[in-house]
Backbone of each chain as ProteinMPNN parsed JSONL, in Angstrom:
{"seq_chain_A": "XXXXXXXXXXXXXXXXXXXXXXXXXXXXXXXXXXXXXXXXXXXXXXXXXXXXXXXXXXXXXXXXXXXXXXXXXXXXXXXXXXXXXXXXXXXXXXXXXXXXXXXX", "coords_chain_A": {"N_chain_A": [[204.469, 67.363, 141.49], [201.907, 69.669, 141.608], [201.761, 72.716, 140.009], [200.252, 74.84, 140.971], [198.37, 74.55, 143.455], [195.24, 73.944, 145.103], [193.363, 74.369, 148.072], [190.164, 73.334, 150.257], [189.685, 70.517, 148.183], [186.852, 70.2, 148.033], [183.999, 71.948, 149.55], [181.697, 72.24, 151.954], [179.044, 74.152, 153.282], [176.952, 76.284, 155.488], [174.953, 78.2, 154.795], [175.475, 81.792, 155.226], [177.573, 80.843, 156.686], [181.401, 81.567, 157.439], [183.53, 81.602, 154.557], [186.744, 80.086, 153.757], [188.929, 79.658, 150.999], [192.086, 78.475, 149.728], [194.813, 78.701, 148.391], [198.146, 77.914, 146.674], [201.343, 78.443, 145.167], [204.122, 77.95, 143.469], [205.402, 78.643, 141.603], [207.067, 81.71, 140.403], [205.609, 84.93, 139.678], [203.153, 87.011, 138.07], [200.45, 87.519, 137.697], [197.848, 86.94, 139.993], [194.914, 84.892, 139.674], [191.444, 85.094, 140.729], [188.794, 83.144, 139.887], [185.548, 82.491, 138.81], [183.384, 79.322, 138.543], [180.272, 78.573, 137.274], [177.586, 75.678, 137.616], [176.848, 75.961, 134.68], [178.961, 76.007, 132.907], [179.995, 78.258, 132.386], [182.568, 81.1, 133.05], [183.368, 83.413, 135.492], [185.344, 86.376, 135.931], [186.546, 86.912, 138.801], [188.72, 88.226, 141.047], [191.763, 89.651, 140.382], [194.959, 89.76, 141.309], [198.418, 90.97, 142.256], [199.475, 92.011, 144.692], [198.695, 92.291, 148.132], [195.396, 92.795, 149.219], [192.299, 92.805, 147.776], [188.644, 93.573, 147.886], [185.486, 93.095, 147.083], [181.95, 93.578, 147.62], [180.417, 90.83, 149.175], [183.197, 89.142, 148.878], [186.46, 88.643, 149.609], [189.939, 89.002, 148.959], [193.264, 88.122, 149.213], [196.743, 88.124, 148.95], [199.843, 87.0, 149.481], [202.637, 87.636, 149.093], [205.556, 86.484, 149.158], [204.865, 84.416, 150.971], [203.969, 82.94, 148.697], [201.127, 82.329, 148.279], [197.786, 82.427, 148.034], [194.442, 83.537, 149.293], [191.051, 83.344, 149.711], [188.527, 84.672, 150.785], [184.926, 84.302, 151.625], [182.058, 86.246, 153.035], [179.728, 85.652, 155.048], [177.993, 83.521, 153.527], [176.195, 82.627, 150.855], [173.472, 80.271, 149.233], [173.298, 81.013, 146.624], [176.046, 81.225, 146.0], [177.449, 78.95, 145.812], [179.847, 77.137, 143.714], [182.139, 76.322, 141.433], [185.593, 77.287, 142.297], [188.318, 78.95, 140.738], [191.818, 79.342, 141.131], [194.142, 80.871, 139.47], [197.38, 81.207, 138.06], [199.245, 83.426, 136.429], [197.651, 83.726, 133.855], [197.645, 81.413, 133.219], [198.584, 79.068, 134.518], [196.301, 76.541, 136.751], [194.694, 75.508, 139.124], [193.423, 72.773, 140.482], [190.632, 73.747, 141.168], [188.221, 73.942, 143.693], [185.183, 73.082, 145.091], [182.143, 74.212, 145.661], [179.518, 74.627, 147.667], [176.874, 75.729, 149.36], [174.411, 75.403, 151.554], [171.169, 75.986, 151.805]], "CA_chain_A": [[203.686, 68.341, 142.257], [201.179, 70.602, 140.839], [202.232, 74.251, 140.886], [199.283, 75.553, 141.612], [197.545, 73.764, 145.041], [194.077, 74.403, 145.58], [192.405, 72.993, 149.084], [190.085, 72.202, 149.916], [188.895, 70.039, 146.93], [185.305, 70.306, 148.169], [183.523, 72.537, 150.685], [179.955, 72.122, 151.873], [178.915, 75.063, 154.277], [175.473, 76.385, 156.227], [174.33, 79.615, 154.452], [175.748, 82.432, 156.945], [179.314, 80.781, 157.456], [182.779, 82.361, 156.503], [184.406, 79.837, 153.929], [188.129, 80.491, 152.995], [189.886, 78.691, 149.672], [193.159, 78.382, 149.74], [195.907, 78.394, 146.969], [199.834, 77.736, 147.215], [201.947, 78.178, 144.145], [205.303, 77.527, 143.366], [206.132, 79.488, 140.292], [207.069, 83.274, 139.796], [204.075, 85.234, 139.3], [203.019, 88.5, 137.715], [199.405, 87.571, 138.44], [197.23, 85.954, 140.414], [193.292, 84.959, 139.016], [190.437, 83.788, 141.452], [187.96, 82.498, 138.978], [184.369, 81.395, 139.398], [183.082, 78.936, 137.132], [179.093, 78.288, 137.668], [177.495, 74.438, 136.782], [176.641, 75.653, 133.095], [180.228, 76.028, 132.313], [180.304, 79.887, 132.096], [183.801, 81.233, 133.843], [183.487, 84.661, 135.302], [186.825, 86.463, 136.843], [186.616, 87.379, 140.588], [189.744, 89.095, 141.541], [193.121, 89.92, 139.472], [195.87, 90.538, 142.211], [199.74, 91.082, 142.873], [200.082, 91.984, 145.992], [197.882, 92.795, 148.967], [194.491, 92.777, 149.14], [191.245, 93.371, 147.351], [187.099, 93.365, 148.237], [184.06, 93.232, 146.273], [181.078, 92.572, 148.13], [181.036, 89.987, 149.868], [184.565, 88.601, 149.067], [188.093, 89.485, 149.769], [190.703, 87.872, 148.203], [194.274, 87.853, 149.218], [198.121, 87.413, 148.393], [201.206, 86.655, 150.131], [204.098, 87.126, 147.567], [206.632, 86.2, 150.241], [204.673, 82.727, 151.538], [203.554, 82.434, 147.698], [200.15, 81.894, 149.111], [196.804, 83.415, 148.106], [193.505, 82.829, 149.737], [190.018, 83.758, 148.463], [187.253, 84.464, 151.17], [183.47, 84.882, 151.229], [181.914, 86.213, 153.85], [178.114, 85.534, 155.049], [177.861, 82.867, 152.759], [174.953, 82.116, 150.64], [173.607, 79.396, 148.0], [174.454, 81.285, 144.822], [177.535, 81.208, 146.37], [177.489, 77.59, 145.213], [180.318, 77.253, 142.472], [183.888, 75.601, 141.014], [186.693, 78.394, 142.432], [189.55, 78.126, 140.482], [192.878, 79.657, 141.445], [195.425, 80.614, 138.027], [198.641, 82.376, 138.051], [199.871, 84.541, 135.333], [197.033, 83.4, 133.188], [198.337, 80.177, 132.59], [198.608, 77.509, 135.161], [195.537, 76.517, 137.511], [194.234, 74.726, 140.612], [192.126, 72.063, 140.115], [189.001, 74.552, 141.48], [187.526, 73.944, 144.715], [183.765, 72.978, 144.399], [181.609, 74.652, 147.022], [178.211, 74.254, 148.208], [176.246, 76.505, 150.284], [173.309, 74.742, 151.829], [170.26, 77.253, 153.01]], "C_chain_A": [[203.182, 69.42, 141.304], [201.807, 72.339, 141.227], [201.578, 74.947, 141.314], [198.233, 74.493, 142.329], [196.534, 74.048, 145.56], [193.697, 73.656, 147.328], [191.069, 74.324, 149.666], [189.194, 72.183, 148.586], [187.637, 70.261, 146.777], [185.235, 70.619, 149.204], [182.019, 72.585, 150.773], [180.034, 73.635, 153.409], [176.997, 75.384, 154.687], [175.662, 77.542, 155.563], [174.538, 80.381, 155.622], [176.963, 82.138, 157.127], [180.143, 81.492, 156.553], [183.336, 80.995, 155.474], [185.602, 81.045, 153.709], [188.829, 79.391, 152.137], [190.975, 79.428, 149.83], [194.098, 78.063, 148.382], [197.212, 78.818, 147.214], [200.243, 77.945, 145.397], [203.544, 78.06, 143.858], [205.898, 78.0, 141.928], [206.322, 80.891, 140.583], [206.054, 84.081, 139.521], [204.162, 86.72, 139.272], [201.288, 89.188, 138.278], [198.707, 86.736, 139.068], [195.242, 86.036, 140.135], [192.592, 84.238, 140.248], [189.051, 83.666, 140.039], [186.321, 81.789, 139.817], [183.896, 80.737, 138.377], [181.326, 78.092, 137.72], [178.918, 77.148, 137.277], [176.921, 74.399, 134.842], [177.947, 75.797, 132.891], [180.832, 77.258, 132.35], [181.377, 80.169, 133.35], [183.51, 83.068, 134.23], [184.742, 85.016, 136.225], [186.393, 87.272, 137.821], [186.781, 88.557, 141.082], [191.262, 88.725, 140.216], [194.17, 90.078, 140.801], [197.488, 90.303, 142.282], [199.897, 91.394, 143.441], [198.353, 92.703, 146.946], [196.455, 92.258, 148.643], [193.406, 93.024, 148.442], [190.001, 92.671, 147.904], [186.502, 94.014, 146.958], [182.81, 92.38, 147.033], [181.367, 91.933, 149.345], [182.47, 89.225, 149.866], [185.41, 89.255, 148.943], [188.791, 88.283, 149.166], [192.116, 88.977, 149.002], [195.673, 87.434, 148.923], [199.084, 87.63, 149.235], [202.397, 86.406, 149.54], [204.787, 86.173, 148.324], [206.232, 84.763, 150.425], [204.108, 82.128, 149.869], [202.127, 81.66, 148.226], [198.747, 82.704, 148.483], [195.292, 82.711, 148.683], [192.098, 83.817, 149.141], [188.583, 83.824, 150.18], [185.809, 84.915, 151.296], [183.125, 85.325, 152.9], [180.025, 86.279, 154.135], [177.72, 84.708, 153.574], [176.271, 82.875, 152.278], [174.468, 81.083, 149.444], [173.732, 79.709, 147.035], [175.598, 81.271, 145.142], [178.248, 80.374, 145.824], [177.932, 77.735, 143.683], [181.439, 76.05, 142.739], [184.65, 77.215, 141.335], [188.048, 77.779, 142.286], [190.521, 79.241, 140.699], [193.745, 79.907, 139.789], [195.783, 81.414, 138.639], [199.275, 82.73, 137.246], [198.505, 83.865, 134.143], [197.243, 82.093, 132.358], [198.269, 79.103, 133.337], [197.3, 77.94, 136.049], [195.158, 75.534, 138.011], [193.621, 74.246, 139.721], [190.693, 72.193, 140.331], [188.992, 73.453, 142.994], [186.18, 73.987, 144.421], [182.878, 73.82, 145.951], [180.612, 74.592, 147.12], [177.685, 74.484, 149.031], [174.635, 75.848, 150.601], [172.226, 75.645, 152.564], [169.727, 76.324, 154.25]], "O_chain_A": [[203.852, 69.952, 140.42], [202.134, 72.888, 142.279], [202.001, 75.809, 142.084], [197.442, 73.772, 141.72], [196.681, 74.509, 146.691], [193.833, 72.454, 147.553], [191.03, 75.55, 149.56], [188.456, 73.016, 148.059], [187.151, 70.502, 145.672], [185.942, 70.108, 150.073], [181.262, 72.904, 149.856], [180.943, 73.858, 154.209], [176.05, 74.766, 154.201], [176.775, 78.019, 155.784], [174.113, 80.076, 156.736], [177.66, 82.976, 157.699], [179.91, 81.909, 155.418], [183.457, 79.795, 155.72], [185.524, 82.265, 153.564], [189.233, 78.34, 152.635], [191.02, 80.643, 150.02], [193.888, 77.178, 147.553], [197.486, 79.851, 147.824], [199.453, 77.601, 144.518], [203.956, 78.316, 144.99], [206.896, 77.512, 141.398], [205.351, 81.282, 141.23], [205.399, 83.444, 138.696], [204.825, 87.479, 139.979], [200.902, 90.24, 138.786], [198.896, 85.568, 138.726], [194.512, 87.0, 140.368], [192.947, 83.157, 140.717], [188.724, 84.707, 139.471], [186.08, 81.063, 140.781], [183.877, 81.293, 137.279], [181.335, 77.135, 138.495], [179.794, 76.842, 136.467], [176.709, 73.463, 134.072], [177.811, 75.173, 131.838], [182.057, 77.381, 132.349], [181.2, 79.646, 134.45], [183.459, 83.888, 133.313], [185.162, 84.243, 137.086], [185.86, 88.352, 137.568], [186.035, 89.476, 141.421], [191.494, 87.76, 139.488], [193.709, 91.055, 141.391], [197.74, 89.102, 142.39], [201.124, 91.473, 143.374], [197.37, 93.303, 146.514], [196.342, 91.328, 147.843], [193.545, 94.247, 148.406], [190.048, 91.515, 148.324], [186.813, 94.931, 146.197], [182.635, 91.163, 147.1], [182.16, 92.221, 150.242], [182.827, 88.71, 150.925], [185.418, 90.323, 148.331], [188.443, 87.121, 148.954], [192.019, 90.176, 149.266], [195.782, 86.249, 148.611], [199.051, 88.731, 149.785], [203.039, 85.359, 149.455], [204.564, 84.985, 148.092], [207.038, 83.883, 150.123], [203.838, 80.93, 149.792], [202.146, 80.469, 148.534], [198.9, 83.922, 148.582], [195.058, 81.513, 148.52], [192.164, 84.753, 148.345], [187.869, 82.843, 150.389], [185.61, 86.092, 150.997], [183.765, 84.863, 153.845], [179.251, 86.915, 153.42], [177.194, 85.311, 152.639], [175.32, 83.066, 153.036], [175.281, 81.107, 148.52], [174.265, 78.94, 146.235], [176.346, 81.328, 144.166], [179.371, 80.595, 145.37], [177.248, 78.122, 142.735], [181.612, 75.253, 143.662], [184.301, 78.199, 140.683], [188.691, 76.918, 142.886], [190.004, 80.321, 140.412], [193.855, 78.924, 139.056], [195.24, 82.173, 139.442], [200.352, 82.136, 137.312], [199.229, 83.315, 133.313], [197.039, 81.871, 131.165], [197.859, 78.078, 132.792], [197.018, 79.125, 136.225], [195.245, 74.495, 137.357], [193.266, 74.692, 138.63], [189.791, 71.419, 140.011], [189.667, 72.44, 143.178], [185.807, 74.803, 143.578], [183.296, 73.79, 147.108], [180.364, 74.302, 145.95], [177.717, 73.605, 149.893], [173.786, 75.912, 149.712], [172.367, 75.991, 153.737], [169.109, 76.836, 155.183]]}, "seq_chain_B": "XXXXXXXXXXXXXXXXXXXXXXXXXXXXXXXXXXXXXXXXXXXXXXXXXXXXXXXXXXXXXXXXXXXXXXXXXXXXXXXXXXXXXXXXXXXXXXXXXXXXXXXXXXXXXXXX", "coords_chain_B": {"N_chain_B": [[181.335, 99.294, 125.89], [183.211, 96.155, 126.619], [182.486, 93.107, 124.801], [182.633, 89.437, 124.567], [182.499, 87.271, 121.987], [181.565, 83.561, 121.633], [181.49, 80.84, 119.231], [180.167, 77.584, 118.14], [177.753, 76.972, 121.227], [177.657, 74.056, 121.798], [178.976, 71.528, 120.333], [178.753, 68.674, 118.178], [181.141, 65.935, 116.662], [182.233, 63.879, 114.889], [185.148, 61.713, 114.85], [188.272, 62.069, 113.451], [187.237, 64.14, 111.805], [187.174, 67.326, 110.887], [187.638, 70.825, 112.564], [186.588, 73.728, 113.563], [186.515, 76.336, 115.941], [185.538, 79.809, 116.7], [186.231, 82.694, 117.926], [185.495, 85.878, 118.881], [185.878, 89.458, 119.729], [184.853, 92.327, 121.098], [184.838, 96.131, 120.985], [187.406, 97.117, 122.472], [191.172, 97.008, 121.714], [194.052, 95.632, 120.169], [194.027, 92.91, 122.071], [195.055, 90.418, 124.335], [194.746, 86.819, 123.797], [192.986, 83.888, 124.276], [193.09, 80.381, 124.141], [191.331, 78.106, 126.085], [191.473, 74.581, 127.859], [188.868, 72.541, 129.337], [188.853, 69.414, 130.211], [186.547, 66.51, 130.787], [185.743, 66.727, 134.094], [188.586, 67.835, 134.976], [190.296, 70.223, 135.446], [191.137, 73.611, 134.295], [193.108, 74.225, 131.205], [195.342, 75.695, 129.733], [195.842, 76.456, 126.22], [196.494, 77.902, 124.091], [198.026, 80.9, 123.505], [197.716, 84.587, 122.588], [199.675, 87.445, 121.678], [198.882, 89.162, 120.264], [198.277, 90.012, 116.593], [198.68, 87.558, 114.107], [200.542, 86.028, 115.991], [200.995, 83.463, 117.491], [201.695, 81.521, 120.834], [202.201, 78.418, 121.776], [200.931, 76.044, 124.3], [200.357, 73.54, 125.079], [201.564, 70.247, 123.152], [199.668, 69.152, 120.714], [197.069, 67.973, 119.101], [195.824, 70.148, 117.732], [195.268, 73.606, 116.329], [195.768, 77.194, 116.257], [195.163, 80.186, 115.153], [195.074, 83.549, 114.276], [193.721, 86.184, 112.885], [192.805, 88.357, 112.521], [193.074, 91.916, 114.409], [190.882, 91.299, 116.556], [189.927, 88.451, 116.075], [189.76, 85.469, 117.018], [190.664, 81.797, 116.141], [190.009, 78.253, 116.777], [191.297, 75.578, 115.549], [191.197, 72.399, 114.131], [192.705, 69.692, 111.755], [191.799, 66.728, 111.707], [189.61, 65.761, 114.221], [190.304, 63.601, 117.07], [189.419, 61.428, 120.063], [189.844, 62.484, 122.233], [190.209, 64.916, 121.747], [187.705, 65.666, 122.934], [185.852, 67.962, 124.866], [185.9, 71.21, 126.95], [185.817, 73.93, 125.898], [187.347, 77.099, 125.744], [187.269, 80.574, 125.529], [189.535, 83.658, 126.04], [189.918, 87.128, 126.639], [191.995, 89.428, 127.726], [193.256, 93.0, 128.972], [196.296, 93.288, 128.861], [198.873, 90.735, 129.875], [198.298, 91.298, 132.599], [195.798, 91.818, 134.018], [192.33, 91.659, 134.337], [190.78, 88.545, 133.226], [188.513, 87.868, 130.725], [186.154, 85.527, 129.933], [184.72, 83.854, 126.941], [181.197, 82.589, 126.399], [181.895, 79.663, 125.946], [182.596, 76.623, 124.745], [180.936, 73.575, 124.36], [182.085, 70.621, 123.311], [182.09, 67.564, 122.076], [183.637, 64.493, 120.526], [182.955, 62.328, 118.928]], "CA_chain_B": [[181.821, 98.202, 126.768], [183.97, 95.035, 125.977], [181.935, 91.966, 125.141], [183.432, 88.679, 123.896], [181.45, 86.311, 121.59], [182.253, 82.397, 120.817], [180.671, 80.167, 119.184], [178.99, 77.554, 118.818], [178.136, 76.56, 122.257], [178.032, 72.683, 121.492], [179.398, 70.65, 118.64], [179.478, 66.931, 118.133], [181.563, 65.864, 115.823], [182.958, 62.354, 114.41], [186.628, 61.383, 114.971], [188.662, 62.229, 111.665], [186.644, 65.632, 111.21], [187.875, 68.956, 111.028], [187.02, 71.268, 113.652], [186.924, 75.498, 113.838], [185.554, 77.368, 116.539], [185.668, 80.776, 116.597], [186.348, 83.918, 119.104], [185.712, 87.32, 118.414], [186.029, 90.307, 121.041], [184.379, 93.611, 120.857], [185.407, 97.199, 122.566], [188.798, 97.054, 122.714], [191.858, 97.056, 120.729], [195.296, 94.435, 120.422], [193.634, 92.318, 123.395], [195.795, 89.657, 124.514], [193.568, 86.175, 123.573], [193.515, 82.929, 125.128], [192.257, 79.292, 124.022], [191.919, 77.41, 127.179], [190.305, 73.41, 127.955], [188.338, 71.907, 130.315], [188.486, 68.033, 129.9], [185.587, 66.477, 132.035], [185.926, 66.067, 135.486], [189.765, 68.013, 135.05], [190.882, 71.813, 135.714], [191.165, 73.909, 133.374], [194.354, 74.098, 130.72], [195.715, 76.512, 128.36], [196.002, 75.973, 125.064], [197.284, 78.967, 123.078], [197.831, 82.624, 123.839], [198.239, 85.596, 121.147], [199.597, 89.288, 122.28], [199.333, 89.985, 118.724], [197.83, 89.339, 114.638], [199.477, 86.607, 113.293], [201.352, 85.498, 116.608], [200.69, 82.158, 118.788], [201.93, 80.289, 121.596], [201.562, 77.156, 121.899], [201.468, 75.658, 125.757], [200.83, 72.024, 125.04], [201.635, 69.671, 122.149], [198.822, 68.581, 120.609], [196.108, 68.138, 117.318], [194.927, 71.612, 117.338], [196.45, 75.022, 116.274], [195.333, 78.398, 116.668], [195.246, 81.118, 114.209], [194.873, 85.181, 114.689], [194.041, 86.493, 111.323], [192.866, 90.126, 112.466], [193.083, 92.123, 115.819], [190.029, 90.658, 117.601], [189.42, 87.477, 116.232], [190.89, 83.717, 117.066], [190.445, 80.502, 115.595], [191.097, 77.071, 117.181], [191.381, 74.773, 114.755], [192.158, 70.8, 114.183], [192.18, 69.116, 110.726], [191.306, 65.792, 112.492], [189.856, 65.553, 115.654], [190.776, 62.913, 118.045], [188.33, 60.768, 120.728], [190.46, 62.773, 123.341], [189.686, 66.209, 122.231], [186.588, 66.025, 123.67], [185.987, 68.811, 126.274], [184.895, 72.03, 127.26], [186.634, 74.955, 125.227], [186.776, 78.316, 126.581], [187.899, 81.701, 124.14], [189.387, 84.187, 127.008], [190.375, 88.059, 126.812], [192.665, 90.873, 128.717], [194.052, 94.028, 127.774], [197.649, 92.605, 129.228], [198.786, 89.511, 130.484], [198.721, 91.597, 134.491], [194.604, 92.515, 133.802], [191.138, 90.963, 134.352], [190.902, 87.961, 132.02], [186.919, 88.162, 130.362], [185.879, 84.424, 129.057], [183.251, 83.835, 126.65], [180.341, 81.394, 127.656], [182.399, 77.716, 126.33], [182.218, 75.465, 123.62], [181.068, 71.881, 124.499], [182.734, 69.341, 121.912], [181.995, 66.035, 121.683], [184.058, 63.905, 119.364], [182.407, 60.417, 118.869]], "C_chain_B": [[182.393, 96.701, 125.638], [182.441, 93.727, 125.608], [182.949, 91.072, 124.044], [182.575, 87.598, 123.604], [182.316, 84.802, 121.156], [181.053, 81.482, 120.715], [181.293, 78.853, 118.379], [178.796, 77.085, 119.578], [177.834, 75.245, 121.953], [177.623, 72.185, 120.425], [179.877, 69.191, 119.292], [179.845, 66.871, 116.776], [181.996, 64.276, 115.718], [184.933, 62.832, 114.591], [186.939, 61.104, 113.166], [188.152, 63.534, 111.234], [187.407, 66.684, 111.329], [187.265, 69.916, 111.995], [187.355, 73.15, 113.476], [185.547, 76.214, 114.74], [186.203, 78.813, 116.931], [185.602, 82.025, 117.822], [186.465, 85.467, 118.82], [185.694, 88.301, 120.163], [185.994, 91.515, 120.382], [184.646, 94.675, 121.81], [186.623, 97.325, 122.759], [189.701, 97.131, 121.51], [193.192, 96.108, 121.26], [194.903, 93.709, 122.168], [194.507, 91.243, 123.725], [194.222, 88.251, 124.502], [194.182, 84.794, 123.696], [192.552, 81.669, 124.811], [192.149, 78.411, 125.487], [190.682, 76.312, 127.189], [190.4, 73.162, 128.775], [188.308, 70.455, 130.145], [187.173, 67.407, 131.035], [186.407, 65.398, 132.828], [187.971, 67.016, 135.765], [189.736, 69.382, 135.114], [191.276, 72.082, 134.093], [192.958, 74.351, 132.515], [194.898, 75.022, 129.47], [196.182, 75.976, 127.29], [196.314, 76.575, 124.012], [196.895, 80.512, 123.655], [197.997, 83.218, 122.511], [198.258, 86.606, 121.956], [199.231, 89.863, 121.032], [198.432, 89.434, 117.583], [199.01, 88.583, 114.379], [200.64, 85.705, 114.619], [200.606, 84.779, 118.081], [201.453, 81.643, 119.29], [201.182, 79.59, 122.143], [201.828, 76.933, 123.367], [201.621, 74.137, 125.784], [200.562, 71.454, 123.457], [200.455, 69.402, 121.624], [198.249, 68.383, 119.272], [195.681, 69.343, 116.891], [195.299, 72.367, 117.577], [195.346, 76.236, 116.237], [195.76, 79.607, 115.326], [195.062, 82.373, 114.486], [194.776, 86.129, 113.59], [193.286, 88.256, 111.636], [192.714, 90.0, 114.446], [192.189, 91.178, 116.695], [189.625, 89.226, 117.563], [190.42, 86.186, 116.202], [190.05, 83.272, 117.193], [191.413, 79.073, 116.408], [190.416, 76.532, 116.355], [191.65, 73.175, 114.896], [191.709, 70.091, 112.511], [191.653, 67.693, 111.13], [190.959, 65.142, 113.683], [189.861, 64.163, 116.134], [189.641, 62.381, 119.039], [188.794, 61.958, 122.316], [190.802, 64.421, 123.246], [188.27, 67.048, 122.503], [186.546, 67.017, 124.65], [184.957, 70.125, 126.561], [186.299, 73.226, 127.185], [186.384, 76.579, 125.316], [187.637, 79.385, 125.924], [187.918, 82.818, 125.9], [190.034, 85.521, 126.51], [191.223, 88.875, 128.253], [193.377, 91.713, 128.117], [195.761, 93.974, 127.943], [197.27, 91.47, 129.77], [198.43, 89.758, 132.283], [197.402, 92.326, 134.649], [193.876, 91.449, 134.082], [191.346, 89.581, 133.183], [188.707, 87.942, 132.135], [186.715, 86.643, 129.677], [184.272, 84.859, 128.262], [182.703, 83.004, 127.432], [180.557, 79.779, 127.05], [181.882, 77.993, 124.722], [182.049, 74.215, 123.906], [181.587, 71.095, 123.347], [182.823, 68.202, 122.266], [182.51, 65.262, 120.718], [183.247, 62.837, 119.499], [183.044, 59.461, 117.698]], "O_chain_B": [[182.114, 96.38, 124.483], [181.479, 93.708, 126.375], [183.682, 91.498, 123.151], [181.962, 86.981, 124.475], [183.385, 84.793, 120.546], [180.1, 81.292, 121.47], [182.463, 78.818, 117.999], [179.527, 76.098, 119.506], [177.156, 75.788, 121.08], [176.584, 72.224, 119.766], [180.651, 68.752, 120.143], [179.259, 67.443, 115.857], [182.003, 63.611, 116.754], [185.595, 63.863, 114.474], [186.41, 60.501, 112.232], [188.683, 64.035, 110.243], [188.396, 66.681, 112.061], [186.085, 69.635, 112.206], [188.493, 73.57, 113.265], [184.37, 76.48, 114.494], [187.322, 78.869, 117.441], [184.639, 81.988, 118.588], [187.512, 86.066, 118.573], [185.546, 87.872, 121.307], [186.708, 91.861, 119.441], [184.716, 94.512, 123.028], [186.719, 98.03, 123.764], [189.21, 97.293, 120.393], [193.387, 95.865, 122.451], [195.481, 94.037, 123.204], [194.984, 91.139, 122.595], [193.097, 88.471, 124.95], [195.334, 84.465, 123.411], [191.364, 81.762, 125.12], [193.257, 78.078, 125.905], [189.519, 76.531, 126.85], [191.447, 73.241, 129.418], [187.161, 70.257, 129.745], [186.999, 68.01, 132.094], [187.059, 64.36, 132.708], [188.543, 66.695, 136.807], [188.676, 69.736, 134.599], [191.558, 71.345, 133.149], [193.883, 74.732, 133.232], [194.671, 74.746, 128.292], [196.945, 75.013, 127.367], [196.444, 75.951, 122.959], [195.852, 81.021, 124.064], [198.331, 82.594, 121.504], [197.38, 86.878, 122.774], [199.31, 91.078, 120.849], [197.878, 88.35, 117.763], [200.163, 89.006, 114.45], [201.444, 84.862, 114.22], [200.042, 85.197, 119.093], [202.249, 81.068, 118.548], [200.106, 79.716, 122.728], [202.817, 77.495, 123.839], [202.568, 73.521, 126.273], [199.722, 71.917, 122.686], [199.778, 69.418, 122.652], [198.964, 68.634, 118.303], [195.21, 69.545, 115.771], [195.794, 72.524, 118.693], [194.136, 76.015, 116.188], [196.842, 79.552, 114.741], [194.621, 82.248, 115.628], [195.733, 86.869, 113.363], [193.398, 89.161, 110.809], [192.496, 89.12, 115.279], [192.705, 90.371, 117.468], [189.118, 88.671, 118.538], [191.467, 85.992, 115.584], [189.012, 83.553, 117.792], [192.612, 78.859, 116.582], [189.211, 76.731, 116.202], [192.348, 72.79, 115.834], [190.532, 70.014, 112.16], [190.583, 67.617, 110.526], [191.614, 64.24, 114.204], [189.249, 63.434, 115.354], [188.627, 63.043, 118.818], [188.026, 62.098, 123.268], [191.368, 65.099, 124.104], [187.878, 68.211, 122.403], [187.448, 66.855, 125.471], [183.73, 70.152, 126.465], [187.274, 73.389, 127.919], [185.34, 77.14, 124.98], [188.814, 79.067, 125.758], [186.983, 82.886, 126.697], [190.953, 85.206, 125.755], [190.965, 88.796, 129.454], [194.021, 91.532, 127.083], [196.449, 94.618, 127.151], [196.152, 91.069, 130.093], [198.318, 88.839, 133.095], [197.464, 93.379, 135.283], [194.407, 90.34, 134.136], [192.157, 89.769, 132.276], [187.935, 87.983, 133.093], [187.296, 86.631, 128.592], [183.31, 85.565, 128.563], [183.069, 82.604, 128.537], [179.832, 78.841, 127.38], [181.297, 78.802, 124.001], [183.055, 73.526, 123.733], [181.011, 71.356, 122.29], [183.838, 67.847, 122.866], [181.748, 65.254, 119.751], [182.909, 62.617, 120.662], [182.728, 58.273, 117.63]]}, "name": "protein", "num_of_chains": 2, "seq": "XXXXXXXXXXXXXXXXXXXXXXXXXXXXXXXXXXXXXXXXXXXXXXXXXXXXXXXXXXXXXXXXXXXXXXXXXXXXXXXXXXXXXXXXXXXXXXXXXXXXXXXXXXXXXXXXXXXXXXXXXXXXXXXXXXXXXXXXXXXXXXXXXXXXXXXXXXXXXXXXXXXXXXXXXXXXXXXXXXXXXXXXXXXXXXXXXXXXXXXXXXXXXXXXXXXXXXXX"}
């Protein structure tokens, strides 16, 4: 078992909907990374978080020390939205990304 | 402001070659610095940290070592690359391990 659990693997959505990514982990953690990584390759960082909540924008991101749980959502989706969201924890282990795909 | 340069963004190389790509980071001072790969089609994987000059960990075994020869800049290295370190090589910053991490924009590598 992977320690860090992305779902889902792939999300297609209507421009306008809420999406929420999901991430489980199973290690100890000091931090938690949401990551976006665009189709040229370029990685930019999200959110940083240990506990509670943060917003930017349109997204909030989330943590749940306790359920070891963090979730990542957008809200009013739109097609730049359209990425790889990858999940790490302490700067070291990571999800296999979530691909997403905002359709206008 | 911080910026973080790597280069060059894609190298093909022959199997048996030697390999150095380079990571510098501007704006800052003792940054914590991070090799990390993409294999295609696979999540991404760390591949050496430094808190420090002159000090690396390693995360997985492999052909290719890491160097830190002043504050800002790291070197991944391999004296012979491999068909299977093909990938997509990514030079990452933070000013702790419990901070933003800043990537540059990749290295494609192609062994053939």
């Amino acid at each position: 078992k992977n320690e860090v659990e992305q779902s889902p693997q792939n999300l297609t959505a209507q421009e306008g909907e809420f999406i929420t990514i999901n991430c489980s982990y199973s290690v100890g953690i000091s931090a938690l990374h949401w990551l976006q990584q665009h189709p040229g390759g370029g990685i930019v960082s999200l959110f940083m978080l240990s506990s509670g909540k943060k917003k930017h924008g349109r997204l909030i991101a989330t943590i749940n020390i306790q359920e070891k749980h963090s979730s990542l959502h957008i809200t009013a989706s739109h097609p730049r939205d359209s990425a790889v969201y990858i999940c790490a924890v302490n700067d070291m282990r990571f999800g296999a990304g979530t691909r997403l795909t905002v359709k206008p | 402001s911080q910026t973080i340069h790597q280069w060059p963004a894609t190298l093909v190389q022959p199997v048996g070659s030697p390999l150095s790509l380079e990571c510098t980071v501007e704006g800052t001072s003792n940054p914590n610095l991070y090799w990390y790969r993409q294999a295609a089609g696979r999540g991404l994987q760390l591949l050496f940290y430094s808190v420090g000059i002159g000090q690396i960990s390693s995360e997985v075994p492999q052909n290719l070592s890491a160097s830190r020869p002043q504050d800002r800049q790291f070197i991944l290295s391999s004296k012979k690359l491999l068909l299977s370190d093909s990938g997509f090589y990514l030079c990452a910053w933070s000013r702790t391990g419990y901070e933003k991490l800043f990537f540059g924009s990749g290295t494609q590598l192609s062994v053939l």
